[in-house]
C-alpha positions as CSV (number, residue, x, y, z in Angstrom):
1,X,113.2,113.4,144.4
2,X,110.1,115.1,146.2
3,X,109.4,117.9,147.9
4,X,106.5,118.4,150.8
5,X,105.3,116.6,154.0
6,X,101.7,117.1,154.0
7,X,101.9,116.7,150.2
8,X,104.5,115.9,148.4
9,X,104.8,116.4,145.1
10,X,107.7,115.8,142.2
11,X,111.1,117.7,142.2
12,X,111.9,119.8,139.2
13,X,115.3,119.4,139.0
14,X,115.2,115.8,139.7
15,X,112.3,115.4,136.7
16,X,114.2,116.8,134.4
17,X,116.9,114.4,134.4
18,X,115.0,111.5,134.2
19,X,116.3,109.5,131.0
20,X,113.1,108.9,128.1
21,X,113.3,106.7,125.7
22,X,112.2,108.3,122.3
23,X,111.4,105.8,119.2
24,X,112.7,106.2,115.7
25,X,111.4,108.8,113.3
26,X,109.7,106.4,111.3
27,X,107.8,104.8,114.2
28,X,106.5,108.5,115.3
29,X,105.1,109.3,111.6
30,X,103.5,105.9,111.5
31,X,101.6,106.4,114.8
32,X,100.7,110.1,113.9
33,X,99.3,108.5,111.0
34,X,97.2,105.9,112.9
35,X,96.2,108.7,115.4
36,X,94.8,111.3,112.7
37,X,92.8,108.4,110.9
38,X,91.4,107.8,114.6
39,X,90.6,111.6,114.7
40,X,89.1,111.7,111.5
41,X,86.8,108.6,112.4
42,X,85.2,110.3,115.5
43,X,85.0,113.5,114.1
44,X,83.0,111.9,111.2
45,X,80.5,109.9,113.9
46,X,80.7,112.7,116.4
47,X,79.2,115.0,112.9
48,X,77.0,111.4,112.1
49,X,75.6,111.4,115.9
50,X,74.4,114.8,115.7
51,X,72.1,114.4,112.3
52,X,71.0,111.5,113.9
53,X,69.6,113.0,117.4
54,X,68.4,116.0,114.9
55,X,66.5,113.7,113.1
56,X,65.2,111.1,115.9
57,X,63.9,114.4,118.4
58,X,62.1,115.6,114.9
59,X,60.4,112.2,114.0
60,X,59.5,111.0,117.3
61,X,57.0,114.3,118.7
62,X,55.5,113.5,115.1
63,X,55.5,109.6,115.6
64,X,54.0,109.9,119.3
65,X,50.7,112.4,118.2
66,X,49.7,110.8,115.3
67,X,51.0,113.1,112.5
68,X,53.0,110.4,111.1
69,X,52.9,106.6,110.9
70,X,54.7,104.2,109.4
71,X,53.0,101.4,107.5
């Protein structure tokens, strides 16, 4: 089922008649359900990470010349 000497790559035809096994509806929603959470999650920590830095490169120039310490 491939095509090519120098390099070879997949036949169409022949893909396209390769047997995939596909799970029951139930199964699908359940794992779309995991997979948003998961989503959700690092979009939270990816918005978390970014306050973070924001707040860490403002601090530390202040930290480093004296403006601020901490007691």
């Amino acid at each position: 089922g491939e095509k090519g000497t120098n390099m070879p790559r997949g036949d169409k035809d022949h893909i396209m008649r390769f047997r995939m096994a596909i799970p029951p509806r139930g199964i699908i929603e359940q794992y779309e359900k995991l997979v948003i959470q998961i989503h959700e999650y690092r979009s939270h920590a990816a918005a978390e990470d970014f306050e973070l830095r924001s707040l860490r490169d403002w601090l530390l120039p202040m930290l480093m010349n004296g403006q601020l310490s901490i007691e």
